[in-house]
N, CA, C and O of each residue as an XYZ file, in Angstrom:
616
protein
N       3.317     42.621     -1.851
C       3.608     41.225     -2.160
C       2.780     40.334     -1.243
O       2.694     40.509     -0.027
N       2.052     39.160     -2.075
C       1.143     38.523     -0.877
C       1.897     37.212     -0.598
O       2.891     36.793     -1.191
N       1.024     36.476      0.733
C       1.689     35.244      1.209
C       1.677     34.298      0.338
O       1.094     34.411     -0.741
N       2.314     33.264      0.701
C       2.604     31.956     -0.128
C       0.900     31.255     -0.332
O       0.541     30.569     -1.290
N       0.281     31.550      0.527
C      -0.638     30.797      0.811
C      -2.037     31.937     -0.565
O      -3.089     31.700     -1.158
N      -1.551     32.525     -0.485
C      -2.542     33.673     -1.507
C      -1.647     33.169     -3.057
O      -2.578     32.943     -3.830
N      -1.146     33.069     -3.347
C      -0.374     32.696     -4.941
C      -1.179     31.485     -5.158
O      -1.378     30.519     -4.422
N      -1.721     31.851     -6.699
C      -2.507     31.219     -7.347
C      -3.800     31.704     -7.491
O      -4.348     31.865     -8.582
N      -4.508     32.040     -5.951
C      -5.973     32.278     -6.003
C      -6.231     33.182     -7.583
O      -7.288     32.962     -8.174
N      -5.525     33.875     -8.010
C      -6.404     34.618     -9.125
C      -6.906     33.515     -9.797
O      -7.884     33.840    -10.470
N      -6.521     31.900     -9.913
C      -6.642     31.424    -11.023
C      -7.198     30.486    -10.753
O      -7.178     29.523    -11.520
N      -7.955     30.455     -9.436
C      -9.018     29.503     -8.609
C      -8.109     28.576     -8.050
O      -8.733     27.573     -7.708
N      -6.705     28.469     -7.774
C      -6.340     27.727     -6.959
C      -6.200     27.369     -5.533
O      -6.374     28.331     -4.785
N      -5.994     26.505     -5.088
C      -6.153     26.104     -3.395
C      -5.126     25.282     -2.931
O      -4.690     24.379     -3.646
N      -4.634     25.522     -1.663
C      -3.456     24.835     -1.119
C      -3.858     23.404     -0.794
O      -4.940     23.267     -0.224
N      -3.247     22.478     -1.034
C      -3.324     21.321     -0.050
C      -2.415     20.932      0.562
O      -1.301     21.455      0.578
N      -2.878     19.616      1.362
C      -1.626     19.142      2.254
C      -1.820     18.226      1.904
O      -2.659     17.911      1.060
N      -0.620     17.148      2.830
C      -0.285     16.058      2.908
C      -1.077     15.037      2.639
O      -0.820     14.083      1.905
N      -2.407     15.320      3.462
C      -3.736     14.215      3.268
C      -3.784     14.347      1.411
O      -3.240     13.475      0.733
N      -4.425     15.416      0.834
C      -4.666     14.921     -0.582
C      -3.565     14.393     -1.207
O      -3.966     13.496     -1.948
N      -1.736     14.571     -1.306
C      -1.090     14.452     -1.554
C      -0.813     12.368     -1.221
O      -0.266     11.472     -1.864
N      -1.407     12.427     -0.152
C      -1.617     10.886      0.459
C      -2.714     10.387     -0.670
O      -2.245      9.904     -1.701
N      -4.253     10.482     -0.524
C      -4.940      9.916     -1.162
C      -4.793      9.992     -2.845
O      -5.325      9.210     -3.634
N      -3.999     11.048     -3.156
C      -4.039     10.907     -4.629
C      -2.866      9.549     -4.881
O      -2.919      8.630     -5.698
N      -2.194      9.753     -4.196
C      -0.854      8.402     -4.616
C      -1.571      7.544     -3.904
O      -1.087      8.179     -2.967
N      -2.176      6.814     -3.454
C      -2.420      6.203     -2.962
C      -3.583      5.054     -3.974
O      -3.552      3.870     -4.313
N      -4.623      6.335     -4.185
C      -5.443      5.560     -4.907
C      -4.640      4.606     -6.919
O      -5.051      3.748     -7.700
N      -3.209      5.662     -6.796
C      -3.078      5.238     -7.919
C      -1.592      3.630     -8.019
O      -0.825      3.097     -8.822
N      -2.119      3.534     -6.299
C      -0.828      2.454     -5.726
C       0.234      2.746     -5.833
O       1.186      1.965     -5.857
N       0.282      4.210     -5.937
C       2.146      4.456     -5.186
C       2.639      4.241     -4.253
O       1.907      4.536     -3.308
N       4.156      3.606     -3.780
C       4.806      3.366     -2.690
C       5.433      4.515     -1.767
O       6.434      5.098     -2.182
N       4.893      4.848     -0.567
C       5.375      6.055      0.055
C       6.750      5.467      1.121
O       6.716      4.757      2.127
N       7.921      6.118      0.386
C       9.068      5.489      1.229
C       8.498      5.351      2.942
O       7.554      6.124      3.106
N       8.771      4.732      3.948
C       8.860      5.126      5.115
C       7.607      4.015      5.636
O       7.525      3.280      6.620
N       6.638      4.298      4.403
C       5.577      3.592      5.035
C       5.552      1.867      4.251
O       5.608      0.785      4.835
N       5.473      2.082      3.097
C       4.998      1.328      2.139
C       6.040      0.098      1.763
O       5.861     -1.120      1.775
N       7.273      0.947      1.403
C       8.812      0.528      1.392
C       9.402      1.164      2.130
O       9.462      2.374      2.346
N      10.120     -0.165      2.771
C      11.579      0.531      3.728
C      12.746     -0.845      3.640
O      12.607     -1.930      3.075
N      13.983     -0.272      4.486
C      15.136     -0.556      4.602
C      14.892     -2.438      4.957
O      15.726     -3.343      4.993
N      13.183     -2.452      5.203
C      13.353     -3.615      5.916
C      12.498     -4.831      4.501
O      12.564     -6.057      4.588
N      12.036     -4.355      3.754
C      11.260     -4.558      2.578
C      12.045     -4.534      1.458
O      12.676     -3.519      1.162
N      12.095     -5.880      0.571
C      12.323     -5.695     -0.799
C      11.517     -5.353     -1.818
O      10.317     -5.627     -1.807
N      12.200     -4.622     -2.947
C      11.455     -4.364     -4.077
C      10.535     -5.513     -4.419
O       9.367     -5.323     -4.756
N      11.047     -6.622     -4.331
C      10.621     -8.083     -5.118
C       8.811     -8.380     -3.828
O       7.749     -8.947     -4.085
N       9.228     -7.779     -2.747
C       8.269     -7.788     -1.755
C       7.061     -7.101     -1.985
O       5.912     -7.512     -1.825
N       7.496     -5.905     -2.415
C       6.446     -4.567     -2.570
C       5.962     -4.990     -3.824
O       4.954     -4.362     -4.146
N       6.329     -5.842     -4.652
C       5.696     -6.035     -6.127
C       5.995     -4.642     -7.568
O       5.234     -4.200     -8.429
N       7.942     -4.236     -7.110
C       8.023     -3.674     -7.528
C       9.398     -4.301     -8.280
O      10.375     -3.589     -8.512
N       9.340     -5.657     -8.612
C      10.507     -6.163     -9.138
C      10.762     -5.615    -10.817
O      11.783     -5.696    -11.499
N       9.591     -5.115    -11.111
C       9.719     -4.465    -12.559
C      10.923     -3.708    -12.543
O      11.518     -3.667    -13.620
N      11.444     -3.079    -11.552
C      12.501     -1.696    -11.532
C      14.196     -2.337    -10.894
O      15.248     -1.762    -10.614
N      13.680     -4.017    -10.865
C      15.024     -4.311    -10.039
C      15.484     -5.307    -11.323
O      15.074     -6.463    -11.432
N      16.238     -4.778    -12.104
C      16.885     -5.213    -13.253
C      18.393     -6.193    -12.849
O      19.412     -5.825    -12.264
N      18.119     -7.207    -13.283
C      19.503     -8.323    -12.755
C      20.448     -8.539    -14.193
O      20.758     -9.596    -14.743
N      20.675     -7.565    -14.458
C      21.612     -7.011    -16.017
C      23.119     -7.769    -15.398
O      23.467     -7.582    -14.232
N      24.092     -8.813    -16.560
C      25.496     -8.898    -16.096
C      26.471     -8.155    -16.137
O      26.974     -7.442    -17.005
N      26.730     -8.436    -14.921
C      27.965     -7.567    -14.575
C      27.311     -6.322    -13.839
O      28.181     -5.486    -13.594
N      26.084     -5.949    -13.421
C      25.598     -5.110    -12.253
C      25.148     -5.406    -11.174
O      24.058     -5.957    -11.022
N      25.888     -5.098    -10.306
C      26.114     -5.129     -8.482
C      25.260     -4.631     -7.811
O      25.470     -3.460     -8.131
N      24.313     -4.576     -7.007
C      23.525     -3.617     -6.434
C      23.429     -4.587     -4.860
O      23.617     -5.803     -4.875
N      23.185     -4.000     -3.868
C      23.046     -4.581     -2.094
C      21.992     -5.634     -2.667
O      21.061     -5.356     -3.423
N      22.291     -6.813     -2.197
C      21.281     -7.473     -1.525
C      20.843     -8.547     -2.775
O      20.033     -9.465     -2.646
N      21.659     -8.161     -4.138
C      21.437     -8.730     -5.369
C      21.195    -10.435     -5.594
O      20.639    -11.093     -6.473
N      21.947    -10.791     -4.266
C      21.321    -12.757     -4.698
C      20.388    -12.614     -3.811
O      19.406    -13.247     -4.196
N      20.123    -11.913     -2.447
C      18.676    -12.280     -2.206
C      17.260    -11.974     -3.087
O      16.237    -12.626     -3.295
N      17.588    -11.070     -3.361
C      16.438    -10.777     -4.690
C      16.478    -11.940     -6.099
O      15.537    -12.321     -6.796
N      17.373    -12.158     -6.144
C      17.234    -12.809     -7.071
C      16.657    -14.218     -6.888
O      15.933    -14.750     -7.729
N      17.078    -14.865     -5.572
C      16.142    -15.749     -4.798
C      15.035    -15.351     -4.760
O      14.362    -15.927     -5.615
N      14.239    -14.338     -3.954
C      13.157    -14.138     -3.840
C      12.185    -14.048     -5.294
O      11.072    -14.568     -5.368
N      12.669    -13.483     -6.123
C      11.923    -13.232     -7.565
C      12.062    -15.334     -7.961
O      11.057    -16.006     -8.191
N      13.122    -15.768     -7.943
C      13.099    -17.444     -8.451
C      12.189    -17.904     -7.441
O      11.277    -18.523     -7.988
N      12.015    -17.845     -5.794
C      11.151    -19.384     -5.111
C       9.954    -18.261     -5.155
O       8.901    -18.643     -5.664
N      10.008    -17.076     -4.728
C       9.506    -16.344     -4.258
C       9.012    -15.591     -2.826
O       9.977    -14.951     -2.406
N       8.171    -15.485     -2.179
C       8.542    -14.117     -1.191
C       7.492    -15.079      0.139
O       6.851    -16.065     -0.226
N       7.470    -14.715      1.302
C       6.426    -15.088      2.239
C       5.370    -14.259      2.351
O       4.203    -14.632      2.473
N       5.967    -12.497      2.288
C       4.865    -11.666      2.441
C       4.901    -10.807      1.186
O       5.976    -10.503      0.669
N       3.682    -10.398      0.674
C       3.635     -9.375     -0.424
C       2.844     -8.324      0.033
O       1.973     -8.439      0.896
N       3.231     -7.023     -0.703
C       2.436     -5.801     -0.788
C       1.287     -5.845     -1.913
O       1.493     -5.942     -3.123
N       0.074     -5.759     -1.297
C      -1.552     -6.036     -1.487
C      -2.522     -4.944     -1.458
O      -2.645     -4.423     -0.349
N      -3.170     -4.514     -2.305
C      -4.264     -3.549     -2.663
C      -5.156     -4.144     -1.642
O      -5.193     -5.359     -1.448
N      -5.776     -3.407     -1.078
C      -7.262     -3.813     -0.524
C      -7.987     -2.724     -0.553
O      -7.468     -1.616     -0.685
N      -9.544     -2.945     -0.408
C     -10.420     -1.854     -0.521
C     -11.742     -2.924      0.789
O     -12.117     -4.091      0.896
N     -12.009     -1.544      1.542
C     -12.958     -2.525      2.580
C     -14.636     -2.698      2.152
O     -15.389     -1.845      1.684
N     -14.978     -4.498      2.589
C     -16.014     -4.666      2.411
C     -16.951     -3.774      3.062
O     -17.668     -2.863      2.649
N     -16.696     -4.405      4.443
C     -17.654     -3.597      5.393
C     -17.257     -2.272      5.951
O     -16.083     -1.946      5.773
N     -17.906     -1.595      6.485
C     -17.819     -0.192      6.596
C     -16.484      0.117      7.780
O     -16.349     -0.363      8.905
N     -15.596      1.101      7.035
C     -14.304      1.455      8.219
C     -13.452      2.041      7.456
O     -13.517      2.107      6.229
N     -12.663      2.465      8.117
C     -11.233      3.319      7.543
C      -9.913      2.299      7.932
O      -9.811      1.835      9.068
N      -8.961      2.020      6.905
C      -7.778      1.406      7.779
C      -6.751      2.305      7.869
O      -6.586      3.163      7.003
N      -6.121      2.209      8.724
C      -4.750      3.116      9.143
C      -3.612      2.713      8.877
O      -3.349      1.551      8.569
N      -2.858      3.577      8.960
C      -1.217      2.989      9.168
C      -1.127      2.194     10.399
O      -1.394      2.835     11.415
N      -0.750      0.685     10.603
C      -0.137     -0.197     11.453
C      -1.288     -1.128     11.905
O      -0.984     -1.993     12.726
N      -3.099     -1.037     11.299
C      -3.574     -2.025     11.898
C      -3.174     -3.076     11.264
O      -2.480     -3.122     10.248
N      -3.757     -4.192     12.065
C      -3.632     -5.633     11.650
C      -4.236     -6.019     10.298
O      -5.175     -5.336      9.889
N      -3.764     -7.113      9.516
C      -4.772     -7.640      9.304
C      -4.384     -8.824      8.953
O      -3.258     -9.185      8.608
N      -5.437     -9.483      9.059
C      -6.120    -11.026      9.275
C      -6.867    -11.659      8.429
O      -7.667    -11.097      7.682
N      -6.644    -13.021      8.482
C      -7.525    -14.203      7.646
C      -8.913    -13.514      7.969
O      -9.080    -12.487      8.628
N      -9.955    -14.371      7.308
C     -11.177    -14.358      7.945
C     -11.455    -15.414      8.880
O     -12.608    -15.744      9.157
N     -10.468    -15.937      9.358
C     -10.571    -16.777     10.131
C      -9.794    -16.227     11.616
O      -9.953    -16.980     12.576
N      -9.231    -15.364     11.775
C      -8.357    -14.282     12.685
C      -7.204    -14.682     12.762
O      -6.532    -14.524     13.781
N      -6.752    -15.294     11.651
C      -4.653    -15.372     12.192
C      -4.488    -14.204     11.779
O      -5.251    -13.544     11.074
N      -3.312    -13.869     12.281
C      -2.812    -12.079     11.607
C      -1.773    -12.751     10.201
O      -1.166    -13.820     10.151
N      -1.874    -11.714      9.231
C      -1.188    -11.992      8.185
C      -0.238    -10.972      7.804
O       0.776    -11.069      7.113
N      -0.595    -10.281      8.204
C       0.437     -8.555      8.527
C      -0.213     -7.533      8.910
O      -0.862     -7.554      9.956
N      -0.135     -6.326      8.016
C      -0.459     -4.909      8.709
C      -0.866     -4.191      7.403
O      -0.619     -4.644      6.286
N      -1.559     -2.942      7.664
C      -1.492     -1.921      6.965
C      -0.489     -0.872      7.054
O      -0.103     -0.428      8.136
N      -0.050     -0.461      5.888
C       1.557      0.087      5.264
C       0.360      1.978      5.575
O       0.254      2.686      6.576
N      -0.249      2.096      4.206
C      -1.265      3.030      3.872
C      -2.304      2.790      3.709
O      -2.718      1.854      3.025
N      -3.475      4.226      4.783
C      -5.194      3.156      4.407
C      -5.709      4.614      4.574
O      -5.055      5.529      5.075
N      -6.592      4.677      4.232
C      -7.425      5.994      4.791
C      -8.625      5.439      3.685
O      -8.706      4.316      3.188
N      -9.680      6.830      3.441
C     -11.075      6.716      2.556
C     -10.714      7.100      1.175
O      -9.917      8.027      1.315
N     -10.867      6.894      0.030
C     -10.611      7.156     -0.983
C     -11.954      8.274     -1.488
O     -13.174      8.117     -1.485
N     -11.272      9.175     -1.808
C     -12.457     10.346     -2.348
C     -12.658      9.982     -3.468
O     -13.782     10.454     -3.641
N     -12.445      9.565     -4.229
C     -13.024      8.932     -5.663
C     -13.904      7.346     -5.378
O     -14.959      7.272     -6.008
N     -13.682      6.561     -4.820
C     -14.245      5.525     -4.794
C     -15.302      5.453     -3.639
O     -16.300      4.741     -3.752
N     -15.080      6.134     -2.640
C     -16.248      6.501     -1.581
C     -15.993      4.928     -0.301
O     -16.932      4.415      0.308
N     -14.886      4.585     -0.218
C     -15.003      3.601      0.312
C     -13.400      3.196      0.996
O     -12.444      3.392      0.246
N     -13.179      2.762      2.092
C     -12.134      2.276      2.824
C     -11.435      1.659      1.950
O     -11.864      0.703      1.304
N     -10.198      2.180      1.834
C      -8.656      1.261      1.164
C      -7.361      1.452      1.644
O      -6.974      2.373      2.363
N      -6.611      0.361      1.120
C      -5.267      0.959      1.591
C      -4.613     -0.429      0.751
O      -5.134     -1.292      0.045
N      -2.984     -0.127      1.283
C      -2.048     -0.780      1.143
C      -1.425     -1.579      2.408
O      -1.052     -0.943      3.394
N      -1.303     -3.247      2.341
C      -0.758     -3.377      3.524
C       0.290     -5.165      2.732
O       0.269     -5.519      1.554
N       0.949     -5.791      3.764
C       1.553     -6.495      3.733
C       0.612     -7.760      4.606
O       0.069     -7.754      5.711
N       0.748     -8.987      3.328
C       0.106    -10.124      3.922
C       0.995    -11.238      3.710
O       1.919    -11.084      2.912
N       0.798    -12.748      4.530
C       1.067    -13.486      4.109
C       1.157    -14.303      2.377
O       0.043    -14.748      2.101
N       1.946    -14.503      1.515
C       1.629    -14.391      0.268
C       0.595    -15.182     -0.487
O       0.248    -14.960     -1.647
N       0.019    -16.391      0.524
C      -1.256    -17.035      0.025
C      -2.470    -16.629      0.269
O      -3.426    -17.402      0.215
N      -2.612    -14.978      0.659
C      -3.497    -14.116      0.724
C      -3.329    -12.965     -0.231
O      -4.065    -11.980     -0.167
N      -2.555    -13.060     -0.942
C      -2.415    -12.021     -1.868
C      -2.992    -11.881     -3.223
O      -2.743    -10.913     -3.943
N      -3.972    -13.122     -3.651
C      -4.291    -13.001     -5.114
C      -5.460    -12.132     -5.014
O      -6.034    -11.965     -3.938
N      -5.835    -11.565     -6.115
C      -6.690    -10.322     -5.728
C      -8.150    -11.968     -5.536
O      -8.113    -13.169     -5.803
N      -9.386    -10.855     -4.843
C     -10.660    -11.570     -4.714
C     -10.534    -11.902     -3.605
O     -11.619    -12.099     -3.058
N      -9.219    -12.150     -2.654
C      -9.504    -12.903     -1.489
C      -9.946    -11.908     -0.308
O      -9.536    -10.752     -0.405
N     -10.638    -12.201      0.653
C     -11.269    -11.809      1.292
C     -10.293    -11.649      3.029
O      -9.769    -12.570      3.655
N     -10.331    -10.494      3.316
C      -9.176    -10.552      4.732
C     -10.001     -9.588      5.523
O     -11.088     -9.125      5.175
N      -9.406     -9.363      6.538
C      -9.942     -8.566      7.590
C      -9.008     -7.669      7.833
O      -7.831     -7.983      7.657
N      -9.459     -6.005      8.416
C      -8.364     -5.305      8.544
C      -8.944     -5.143     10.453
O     -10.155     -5.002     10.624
N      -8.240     -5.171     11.417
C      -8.362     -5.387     12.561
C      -8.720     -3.797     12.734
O      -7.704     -3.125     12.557
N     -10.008     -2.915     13.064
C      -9.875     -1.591     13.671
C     -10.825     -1.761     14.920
O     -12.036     -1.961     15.012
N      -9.524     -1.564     16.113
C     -10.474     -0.807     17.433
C     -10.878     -2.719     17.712
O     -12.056     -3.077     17.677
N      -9.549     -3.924     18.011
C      -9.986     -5.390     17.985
C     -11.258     -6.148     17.304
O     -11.599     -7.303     17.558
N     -11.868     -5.292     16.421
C     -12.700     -6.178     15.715
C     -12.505     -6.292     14.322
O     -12.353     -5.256     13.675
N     -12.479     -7.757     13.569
C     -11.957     -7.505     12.177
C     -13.324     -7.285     11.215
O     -14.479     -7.709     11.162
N     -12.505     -6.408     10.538
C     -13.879     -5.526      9.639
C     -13.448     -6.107      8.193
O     -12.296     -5.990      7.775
N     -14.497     -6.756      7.457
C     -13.779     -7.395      6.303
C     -13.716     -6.393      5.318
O     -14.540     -5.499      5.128
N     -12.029     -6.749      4.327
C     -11.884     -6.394      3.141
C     -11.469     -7.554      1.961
O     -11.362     -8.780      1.981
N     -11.330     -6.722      1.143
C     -10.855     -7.903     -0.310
C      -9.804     -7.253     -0.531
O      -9.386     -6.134     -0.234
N      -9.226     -8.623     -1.427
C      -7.789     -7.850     -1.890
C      -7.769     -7.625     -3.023
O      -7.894     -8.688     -3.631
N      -7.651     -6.546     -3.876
C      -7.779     -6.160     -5.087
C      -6.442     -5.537     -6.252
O      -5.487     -4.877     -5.844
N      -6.599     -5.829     -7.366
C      -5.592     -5.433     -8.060
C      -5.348     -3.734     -8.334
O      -6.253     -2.915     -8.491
N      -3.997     -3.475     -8.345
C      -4.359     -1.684     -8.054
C      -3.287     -1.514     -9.033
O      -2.400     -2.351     -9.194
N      -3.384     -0.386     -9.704
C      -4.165      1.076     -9.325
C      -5.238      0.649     -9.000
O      -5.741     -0.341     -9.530
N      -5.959      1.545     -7.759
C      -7.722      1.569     -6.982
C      -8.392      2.054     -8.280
O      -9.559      1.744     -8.522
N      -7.532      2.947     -9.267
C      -8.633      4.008     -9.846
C      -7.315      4.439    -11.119
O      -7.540      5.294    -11.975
């Protein structure tokens, strides 16, 4: 009987980890609990109000703030970006106007193997969120510009 890690090969298969498991959701703008969404983030935040149904007579935590937030709307939103200039973004850098205020952070970032180029997911101020606009992701104190783009990346 062979290891876990040998099942499949007859049929040209190969193990992966976490990293491809990262860049494949990633490029297709999935939310990775922990990073992307958390306890501290609304659906209506992450731009996932499609799934937060305000049906009568159903109760769910937090149900008139959402429902506020979806009516005035939100301060910060969850934002596609892909980088102009050359870099990788990470989990927790900054990022910034092009002018250097900080506007939030990166959620998920790494290189996209299909597109050949720096992306991620992060949280901005919400008058930085329409796609085209141009931000900076802070790596190593210097801001390296990106755009913000509509996602799925791919």
């Amino acid at each position: 009987m062979g290891c876990a890690l040998e099942a499949g090969a007859e049929y040209g298969l190969k193990n992966i980890g976490l990293g491809a498991r990262d860049t494949l959701r990633l490029e297709k703008g999935f939310c990775l609990y922990g990073n992307d969404i958390d306890d501290t983030t609304s659906p209506i935040e992450a731009g996932l109000g499609w799934i937060t149904k305000f049906a009568d007579g159903k109760e769910f935590i937090d149900r008139p703030l959402m429902e506020r937030q979806k009516a005035e709307g939100v301060a910060h939103k969850l934002v596609g970006f892909k980088m102009i200039d050359r870099g990788i973004p990470r989990h927790g850098y900054a990022l910034a106007s092009p002018a250097g205020e900080r506007l939030g952070h990166v959620t998920s970032g790494t290189m996209s193997p299909c597109l050949k180029v720096g992306f991620g997911l992060g949280y901005v101020a919400a008058e930085f969120a329409k796609p085209g606009t141009e931000i900076a992701v802070v790596i190593r104190e210097k801001p390296v510009k990106a755009e913000v783009v509509k996602i799925p990346f791919v």
